[in-house]
SEDO-140909 format. One line per field, with one value per residue: residue number from 1; residue in three letters; x, y, z of N, C-alpha, C in turn. Coordinates in pm, 1 decimal. Atoms other than C-alpha are relative to their C-alpha. Layout:
BEGIN
resi = NUM, ...
resn = Ala, ...
nX = X, ...
nY = Y, ...
nZ = Z, ...
caX = X, ...
caY = Y, ...
caZ = Z, ...
cX = X, ...
cY = Y, ...
cZ = Z, ...
//
This chain:
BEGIN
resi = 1, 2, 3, 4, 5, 6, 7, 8, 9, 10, 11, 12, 13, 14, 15, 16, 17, 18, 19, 20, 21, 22, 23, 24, 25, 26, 27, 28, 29, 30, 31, 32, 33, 34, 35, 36, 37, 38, 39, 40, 41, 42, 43, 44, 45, 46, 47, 48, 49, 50, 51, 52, 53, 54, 55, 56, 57, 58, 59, 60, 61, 62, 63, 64, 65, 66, 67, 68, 69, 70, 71
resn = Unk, Unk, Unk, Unk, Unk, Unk, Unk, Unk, Unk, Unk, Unk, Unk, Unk, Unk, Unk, Unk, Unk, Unk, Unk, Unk, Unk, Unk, Unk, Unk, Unk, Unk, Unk, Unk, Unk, Unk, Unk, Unk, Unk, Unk, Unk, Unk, Unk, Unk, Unk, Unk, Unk, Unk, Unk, Unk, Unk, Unk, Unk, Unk, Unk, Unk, Unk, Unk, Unk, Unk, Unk, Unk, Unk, Unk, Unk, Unk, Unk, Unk, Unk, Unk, Unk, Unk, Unk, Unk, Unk, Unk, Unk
nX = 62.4, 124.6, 89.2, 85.8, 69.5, 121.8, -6.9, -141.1, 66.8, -106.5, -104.1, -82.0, -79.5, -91.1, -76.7, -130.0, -84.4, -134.3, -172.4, -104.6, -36.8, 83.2, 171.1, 99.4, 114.2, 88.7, 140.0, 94.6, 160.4, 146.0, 52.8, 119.3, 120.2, 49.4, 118.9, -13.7, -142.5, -8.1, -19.7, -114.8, -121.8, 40.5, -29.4, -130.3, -46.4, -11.9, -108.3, -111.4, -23.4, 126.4, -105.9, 2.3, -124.0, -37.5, 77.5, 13.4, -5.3, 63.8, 107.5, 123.0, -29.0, 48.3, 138.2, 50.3, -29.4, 93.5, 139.4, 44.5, 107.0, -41.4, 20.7
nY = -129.3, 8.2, -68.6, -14.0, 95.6, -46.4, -101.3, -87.3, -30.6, -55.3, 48.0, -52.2, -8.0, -96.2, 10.0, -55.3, 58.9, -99.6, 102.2, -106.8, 65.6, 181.7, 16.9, -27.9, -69.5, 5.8, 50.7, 7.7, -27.3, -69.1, -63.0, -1.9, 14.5, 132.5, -40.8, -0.4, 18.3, 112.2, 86.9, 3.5, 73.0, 166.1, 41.0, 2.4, 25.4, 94.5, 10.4, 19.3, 104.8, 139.7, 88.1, 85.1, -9.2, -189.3, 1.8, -137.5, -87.3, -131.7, 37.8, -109.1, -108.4, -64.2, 6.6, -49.9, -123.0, 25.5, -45.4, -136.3, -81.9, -136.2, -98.4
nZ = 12.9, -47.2, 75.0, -85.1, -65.1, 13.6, -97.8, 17.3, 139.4, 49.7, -62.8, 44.8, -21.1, 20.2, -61.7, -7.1, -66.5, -25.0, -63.3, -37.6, 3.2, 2.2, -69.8, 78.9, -44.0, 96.1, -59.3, 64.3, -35.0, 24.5, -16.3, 46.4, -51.6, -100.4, -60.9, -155.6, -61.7, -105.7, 71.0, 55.5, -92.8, -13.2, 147.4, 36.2, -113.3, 27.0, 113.5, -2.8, -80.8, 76.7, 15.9, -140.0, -39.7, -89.3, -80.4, -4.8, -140.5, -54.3, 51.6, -48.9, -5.5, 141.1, 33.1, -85.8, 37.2, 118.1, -28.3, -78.9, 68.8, 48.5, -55.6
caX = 10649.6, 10330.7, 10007.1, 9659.0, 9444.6, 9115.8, 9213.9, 9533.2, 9472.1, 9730.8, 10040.9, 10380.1, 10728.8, 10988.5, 11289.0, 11694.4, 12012.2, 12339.3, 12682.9, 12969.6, 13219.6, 13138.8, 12809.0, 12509.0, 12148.2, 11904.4, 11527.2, 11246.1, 10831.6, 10506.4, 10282.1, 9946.1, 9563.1, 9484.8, 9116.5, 9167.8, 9546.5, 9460.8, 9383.0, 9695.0, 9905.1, 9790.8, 9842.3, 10161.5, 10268.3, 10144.5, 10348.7, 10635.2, 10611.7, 10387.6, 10737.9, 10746.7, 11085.2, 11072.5, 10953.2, 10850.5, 10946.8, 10774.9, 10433.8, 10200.6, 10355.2, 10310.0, 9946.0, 9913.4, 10073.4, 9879.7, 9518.6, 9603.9, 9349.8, 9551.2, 9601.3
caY = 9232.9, 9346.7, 9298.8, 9388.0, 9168.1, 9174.7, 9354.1, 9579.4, 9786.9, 9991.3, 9839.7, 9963.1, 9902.9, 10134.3, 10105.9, 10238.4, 10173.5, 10369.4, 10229.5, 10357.3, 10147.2, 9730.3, 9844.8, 9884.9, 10003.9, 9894.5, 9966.0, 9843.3, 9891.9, 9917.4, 10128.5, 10175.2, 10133.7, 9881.9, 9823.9, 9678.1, 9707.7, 9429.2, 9197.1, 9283.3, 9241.8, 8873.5, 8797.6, 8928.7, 8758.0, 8413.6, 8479.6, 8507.7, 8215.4, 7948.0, 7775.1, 7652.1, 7741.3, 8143.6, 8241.0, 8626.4, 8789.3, 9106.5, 8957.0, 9122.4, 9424.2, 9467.5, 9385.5, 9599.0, 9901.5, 9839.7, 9874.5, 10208.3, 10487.5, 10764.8, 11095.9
caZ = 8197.4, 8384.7, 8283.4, 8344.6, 8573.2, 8698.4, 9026.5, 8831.5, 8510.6, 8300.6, 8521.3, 8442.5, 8523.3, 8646.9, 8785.0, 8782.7, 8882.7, 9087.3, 9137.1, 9315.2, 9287.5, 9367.4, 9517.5, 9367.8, 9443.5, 9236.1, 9273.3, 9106.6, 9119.8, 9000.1, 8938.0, 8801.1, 8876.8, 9169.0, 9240.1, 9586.3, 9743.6, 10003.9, 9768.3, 9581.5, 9835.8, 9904.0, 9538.0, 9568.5, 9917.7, 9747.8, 9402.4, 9597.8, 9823.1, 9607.3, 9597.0, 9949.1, 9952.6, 10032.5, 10331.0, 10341.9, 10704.0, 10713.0, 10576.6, 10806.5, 10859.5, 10503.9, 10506.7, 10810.4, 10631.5, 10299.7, 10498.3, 10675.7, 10543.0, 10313.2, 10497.5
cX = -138.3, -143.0, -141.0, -80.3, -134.2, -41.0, 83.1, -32.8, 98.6, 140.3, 132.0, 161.2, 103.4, 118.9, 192.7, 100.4, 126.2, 64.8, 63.8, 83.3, -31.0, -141.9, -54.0, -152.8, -85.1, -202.3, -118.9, -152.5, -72.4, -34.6, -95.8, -169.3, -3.1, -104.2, -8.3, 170.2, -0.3, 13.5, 142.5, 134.4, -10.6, 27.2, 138.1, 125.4, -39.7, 97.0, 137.0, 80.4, -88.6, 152.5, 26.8, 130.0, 45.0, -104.6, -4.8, -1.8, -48.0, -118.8, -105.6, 37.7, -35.0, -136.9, -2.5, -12.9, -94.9, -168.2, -12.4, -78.6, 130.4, -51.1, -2.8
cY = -6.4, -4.7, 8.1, -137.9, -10.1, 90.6, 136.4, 27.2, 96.9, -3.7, 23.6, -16.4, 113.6, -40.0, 65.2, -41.3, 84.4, -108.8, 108.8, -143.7, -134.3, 40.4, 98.5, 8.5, -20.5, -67.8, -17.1, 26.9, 56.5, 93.1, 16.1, 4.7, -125.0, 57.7, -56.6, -43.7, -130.0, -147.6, -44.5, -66.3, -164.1, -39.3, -25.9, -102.2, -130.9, -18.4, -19.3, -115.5, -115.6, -85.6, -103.5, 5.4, 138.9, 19.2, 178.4, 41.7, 116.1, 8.0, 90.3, 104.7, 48.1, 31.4, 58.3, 180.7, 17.1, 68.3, 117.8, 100.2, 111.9, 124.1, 5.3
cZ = 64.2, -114.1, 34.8, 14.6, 2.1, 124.9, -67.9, -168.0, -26.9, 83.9, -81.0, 85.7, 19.2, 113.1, -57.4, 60.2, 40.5, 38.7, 59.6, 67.0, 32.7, 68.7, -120.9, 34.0, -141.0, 23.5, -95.7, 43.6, -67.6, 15.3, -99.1, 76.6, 116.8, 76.2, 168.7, 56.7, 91.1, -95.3, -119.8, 37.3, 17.7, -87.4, -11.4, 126.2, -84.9, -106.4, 58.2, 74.9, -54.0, 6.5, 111.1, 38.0, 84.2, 88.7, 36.3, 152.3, 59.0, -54.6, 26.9, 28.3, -136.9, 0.7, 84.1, -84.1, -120.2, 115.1, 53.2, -93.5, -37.4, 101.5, 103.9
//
C-alpha cells in the first residue's frame, strides 16, 4: 500500500479490472500530491530496477515526458 514520503503526500491507489474471455486488462496507478514529478520519477525508475535484474526500456522517454510544462 502507498504511503506518504517526503516528496509524495496523501498517495492513493486505484485501479480495475475487464475480461472478455482468457484476456484480461488490468490497470493500475497512483495518484495523489507530488512535490516534484522529476524526482519521482527517478525514485520510481530506481525501485524498479535496484534488482539488477530489470532493465526499464523506455526510461528516458519517460523522464522526457514527465518534465514537459502542463498546457
Amino acid at each position: 500500500m502507498p504511503h506518504d514520503g517526503a516528496n509524495e503526500h496523501n498517495i492513493k491507489a486505484a485501479g480495475g479490472q475487464c475480461s472478455s474471455g482468457t484476456k484480461s486488462l488490468v490497470p493500475l496507478g497512483l495518484y495523489g500530491i507530488i512535490d516534484d514529478p522529476e524526482t519521482a520519477v527517478d525514485h520510481s525508475m530506481h525501485g524498479m530496477t535496484s534488482d539488477g535484474k530489470t532493465e526499464v526500456a523506455v526510461a528516458a522517454k519517460i523522464r522526457s515526458e514527465v518534465r514537459k510544462p502542463l498546457g
